[in-house]
C-alpha positions as CSV (number, residue, x, y, z in Angstrom):
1,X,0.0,0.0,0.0
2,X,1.3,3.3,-1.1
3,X,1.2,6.8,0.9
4,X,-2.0,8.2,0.2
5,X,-2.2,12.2,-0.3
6,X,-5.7,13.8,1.3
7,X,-6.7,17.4,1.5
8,X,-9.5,18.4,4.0
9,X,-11.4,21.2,2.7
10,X,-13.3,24.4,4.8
11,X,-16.0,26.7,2.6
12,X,-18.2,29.0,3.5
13,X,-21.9,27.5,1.8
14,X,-24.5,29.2,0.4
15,X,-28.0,27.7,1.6
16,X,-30.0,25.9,-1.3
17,X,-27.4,27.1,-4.2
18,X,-25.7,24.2,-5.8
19,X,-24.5,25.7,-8.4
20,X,-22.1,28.2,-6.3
21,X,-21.3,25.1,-3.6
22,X,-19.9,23.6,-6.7
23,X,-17.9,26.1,-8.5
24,X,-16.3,26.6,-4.9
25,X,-15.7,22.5,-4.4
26,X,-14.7,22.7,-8.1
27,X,-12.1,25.9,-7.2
28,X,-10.8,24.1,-3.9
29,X,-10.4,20.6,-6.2
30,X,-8.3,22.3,-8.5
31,X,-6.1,24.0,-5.7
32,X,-5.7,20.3,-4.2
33,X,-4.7,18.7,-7.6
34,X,-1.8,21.0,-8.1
35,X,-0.8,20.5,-4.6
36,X,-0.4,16.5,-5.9
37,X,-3.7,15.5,-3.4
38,X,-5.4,12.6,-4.5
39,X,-8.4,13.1,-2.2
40,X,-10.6,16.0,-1.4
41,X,-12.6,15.9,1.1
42,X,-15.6,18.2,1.6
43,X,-18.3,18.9,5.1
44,X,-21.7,17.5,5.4
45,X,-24.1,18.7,3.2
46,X,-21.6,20.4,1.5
47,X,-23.2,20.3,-2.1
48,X,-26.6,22.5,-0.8
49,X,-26.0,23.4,2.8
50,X,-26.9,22.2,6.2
51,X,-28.7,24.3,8.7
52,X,-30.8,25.7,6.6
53,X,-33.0,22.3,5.9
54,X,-34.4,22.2,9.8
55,X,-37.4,24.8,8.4
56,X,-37.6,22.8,5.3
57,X,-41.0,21.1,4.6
58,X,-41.2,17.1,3.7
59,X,-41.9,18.5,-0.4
60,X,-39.0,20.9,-0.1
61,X,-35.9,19.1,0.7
62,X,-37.9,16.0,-1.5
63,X,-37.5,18.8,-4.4
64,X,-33.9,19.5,-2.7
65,X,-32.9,15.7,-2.9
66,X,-31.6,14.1,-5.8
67,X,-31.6,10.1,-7.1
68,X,-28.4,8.5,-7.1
69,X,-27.0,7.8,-8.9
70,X,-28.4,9.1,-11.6
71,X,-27.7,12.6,-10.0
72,X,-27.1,15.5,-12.5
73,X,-24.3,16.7,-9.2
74,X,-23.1,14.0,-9.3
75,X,-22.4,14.2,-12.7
76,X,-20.8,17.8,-12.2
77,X,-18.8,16.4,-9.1
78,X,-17.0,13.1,-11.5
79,X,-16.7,16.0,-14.5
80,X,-14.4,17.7,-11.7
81,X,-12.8,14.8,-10.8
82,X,-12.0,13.5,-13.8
83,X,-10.6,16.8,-14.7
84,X,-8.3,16.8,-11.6
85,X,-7.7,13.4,-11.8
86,X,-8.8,14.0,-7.9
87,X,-11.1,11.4,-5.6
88,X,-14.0,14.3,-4.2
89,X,-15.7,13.7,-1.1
90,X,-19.1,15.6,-0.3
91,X,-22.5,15.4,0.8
92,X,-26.4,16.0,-0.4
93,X,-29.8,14.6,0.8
94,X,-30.3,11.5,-1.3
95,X,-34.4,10.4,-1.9
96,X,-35.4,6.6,-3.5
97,X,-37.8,6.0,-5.2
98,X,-40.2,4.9,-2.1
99,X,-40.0,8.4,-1.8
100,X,-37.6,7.7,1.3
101,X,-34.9,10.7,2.3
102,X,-31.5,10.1,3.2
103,X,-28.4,12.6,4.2
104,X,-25.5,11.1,2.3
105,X,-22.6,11.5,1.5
106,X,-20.2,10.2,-1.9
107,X,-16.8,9.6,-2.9
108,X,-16.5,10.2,-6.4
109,X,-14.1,10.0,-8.9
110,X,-14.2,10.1,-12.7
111,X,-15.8,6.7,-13.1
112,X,-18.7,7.9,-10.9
113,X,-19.7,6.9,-7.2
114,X,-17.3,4.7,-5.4
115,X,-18.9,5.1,-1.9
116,X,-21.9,6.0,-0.8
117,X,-23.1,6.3,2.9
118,X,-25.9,7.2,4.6
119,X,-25.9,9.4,8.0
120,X,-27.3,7.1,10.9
121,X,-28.0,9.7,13.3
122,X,-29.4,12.3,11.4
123,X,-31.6,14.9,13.2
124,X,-31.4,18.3,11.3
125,X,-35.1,17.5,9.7
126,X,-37.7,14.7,10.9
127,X,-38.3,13.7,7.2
128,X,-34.8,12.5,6.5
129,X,-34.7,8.9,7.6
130,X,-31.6,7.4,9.5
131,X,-29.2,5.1,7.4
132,X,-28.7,1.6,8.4
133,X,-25.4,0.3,7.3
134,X,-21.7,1.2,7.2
135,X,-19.1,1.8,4.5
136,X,-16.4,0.8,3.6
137,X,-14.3,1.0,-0.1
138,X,-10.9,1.7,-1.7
139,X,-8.9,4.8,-2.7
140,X,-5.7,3.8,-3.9
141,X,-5.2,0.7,-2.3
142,X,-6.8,2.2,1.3
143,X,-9.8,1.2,2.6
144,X,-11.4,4.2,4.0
145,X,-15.0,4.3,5.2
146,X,-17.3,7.7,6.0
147,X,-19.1,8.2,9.3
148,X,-21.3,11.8,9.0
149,X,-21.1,14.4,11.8
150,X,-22.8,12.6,14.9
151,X,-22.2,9.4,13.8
152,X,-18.7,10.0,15.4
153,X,-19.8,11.0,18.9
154,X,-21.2,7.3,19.0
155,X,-18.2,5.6,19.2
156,X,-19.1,2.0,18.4
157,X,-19.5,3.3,14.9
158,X,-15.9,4.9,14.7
159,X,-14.9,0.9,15.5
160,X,-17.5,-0.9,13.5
161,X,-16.2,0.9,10.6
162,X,-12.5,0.1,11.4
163,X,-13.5,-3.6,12.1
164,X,-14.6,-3.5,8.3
165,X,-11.1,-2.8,7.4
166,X,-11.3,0.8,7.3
167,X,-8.1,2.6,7.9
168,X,-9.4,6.3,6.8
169,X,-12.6,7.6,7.7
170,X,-13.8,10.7,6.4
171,X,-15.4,12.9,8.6
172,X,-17.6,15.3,7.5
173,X,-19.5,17.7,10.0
174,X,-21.2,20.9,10.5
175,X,-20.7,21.1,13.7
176,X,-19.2,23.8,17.0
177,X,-20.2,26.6,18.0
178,X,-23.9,25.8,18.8
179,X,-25.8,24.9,21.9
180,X,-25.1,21.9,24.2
181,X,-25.5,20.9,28.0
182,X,-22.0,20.8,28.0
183,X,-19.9,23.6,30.1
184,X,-18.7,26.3,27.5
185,X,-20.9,25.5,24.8
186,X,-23.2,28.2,22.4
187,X,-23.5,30.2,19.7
188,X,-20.8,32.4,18.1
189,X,-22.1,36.0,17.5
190,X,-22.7,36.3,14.0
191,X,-21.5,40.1,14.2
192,X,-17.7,38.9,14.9
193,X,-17.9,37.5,11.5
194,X,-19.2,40.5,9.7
195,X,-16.2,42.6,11.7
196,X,-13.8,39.7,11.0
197,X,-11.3,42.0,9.2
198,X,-11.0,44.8,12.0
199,X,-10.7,42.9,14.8
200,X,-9.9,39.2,14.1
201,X,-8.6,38.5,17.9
202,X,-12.6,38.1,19.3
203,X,-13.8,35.8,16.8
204,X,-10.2,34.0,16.7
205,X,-10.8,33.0,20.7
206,X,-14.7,32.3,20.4
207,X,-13.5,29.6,17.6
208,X,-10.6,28.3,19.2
209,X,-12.4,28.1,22.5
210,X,-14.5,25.5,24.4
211,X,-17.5,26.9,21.8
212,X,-15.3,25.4,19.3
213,X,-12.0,23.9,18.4
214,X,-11.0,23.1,22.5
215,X,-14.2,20.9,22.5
216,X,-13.0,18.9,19.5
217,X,-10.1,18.1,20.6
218,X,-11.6,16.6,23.8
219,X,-12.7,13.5,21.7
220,X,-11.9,13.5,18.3
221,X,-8.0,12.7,18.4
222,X,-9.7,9.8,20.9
223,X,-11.1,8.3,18.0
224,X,-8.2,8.2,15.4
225,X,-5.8,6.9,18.5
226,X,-7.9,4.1,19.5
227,X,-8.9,2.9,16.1
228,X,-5.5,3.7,14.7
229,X,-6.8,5.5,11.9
230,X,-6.3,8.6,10.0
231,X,-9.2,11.0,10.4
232,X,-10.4,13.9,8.3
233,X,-12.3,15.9,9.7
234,X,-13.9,18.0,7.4
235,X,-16.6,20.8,8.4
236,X,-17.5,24.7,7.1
237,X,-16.3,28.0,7.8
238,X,-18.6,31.1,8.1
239,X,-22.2,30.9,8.4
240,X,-24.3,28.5,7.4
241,X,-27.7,30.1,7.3
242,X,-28.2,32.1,10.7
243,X,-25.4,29.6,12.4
244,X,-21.7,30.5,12.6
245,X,-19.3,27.5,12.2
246,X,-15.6,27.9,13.0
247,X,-13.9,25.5,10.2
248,X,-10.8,24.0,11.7
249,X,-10.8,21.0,9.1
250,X,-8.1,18.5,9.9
251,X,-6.3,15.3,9.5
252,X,-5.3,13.3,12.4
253,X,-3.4,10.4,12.6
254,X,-3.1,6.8,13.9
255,X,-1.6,9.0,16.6
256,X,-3.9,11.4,18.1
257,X,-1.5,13.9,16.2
258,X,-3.1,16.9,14.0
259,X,-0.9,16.7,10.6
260,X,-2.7,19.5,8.9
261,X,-4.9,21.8,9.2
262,X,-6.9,24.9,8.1
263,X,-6.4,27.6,10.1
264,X,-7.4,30.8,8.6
265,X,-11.0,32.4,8.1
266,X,-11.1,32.2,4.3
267,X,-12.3,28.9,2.2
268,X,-8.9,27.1,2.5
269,X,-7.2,23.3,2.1
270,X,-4.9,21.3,4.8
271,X,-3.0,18.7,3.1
272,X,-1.4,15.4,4.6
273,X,-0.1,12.5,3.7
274,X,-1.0,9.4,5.0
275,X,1.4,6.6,5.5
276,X,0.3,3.2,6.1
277,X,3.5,2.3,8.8
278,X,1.6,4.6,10.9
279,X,-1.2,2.9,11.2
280,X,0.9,-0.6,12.3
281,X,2.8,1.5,14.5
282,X,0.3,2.9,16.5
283,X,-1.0,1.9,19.5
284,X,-4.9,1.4,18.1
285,X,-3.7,-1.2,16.0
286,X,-2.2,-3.4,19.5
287,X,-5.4,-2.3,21.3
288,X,-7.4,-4.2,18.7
289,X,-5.6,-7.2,18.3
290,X,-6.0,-7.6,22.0
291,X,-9.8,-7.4,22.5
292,X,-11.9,-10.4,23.6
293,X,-15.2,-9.8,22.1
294,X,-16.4,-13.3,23.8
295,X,-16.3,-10.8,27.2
296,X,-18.6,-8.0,25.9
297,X,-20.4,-8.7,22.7
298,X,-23.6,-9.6,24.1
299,X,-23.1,-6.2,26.6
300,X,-22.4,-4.1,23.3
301,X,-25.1,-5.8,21.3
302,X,-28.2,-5.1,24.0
303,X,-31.1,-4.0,22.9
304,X,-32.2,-0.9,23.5
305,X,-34.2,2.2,22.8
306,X,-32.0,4.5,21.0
307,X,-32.1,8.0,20.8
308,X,-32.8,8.8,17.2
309,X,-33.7,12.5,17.5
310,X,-30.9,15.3,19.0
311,X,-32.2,18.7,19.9
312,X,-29.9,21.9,19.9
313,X,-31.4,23.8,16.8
């Protein structure tokens, strides 16, 4: 297996406009394809937008959604990819034709769809239905698998997907910087983005804060060390409808380690490469040859009633 190059991408989205999420993903592609990256990867819903879908009604995002994958974006997305010679990752709301929606998200390159997955935990409209399966394919040579936003906080997902034989998992969020029972927690005053350019120091410590990048790394290094995986972290920059996100995409490695990240307050790139010693190096990789699932799995596999829907809109 070969070193892998992966960009993370950050972008400020406009709500409901395709066509200018994609010349931006296209833009931010091209940028990565000089820099020799032969993965982009791009936040959730990064093909439409995110937050704006919670007032959507059930005929709206249906007219939002597209079929995959006889998508006309996804067409636009391989016509990128093929022109960059580039593997894009991004997300749209997905509907079937039981007229069933879905939040996906696709790794395309220019043959088409190579993986598709389906959020499990979604919650940012009650007519988008929850996947019920992982995924798990091959860029390269690496498997990599995709886990969408809060998917990730549920751990057992970050290791189902790495039991599959997933060494990468894209991780693409809108996420920080909203409200939560957690200490620190809450919104980011949209006005410190409007006055960005004059005094960049207030917004700077709201999104490196506990509101935003501090609460991150409480867990999400957690999940690359255990698993001994590379993680790209993926999420938006600016606002996204009335909601301010703070960016921050990054790769992490088998390590805990951030290797790259985006930093500044434009639409920007973080580049790493991945290296598969790493992963047989690290310490996730002893951890899970020592398990004995004959002492937990009928703990882990209990039945109960999950907790589908997550209010904090």
């Amino acid at each position: 297996m070969h070193k892998l190059k992966v960009a993370t991408a950050q972008f400020e989205n406009v709500s409901g406009n395709k066509d200018a999420n994609i010349a931006t993903i296209k833009k931010l592609a091209s940028k990565a394809s000089v820099q020799g990256a032969d993965v982009i990867a791009f936040h959730e819903c990064s093909i439409h937008g995110y937050t704006f879908a919670r007032n959507l009604s059930r005929n709206e995002i249906f007219d939002l959604a597209e079929f995959l994958p006889e998508s006309s974006t996804v067409k636009k997305i391989q016509e990128i990819a093929k022109e960059y010679n580039i593997h894009i990752l991004t997300g749209m709301f997905e509907k079937d034709s039981l007229g069933d929606i879905y939040k996906a998200h696709l790794c395309i390159n220019k043959d088409g769809i190579v993986g598709k997955y389906r959020k499990i935990h979604p919650f940012i409209n009650p007519h988008v239905k929850p996947g019920n399966s992982y995924c798990v394919f091959n860029i390269n040579g690496w498997k990599c698998g995709i886990l969408i936003c809060y998917d990730n906080n549920v751990i057992e997902n970050v290791r189902a997907t790495k039991l599959l034989g997933a060494d990468v998992i894209f991780m693409p969020h809108v996420t920080m910087c909203t409200p939560s029972t957690r200490p620190g927690a809450g919104f980011v005053d949209p006005k410190l983005w409007e006055n960005r350019e004059n005094d960049p120091t207030s917004l700077r410590l709201e999104f490196e804060g506990m509101k935003g990048r501090k609460w991150l790394m409480k867990w999400l290094p957690a999940r690359a060390y255990d698993n001994s995986i590379y993680a790209v972290f993926s999420n938006p920059i600016g606002m996204d409808d009335d909601q301010l996100k703070n960016g921050h995409s990054m790769i992490i490695d088998p390590y805990g380690d951030v290797v790259a990240e985006c930093t500044s307050f434009e639409n920007e790139i973080a580049i790493a490469t991945l290296k598969p010693e790493a992963i047989q190096k690290a310490g996730g990789t002893r951890y899970i040859k020592a398990r004995k699932p004959e002492l937990y799995k009928n703990i882990i596999g209990k039945e109960h009633n999950s907790e589908q829907k997550v209010s904090w809109l």
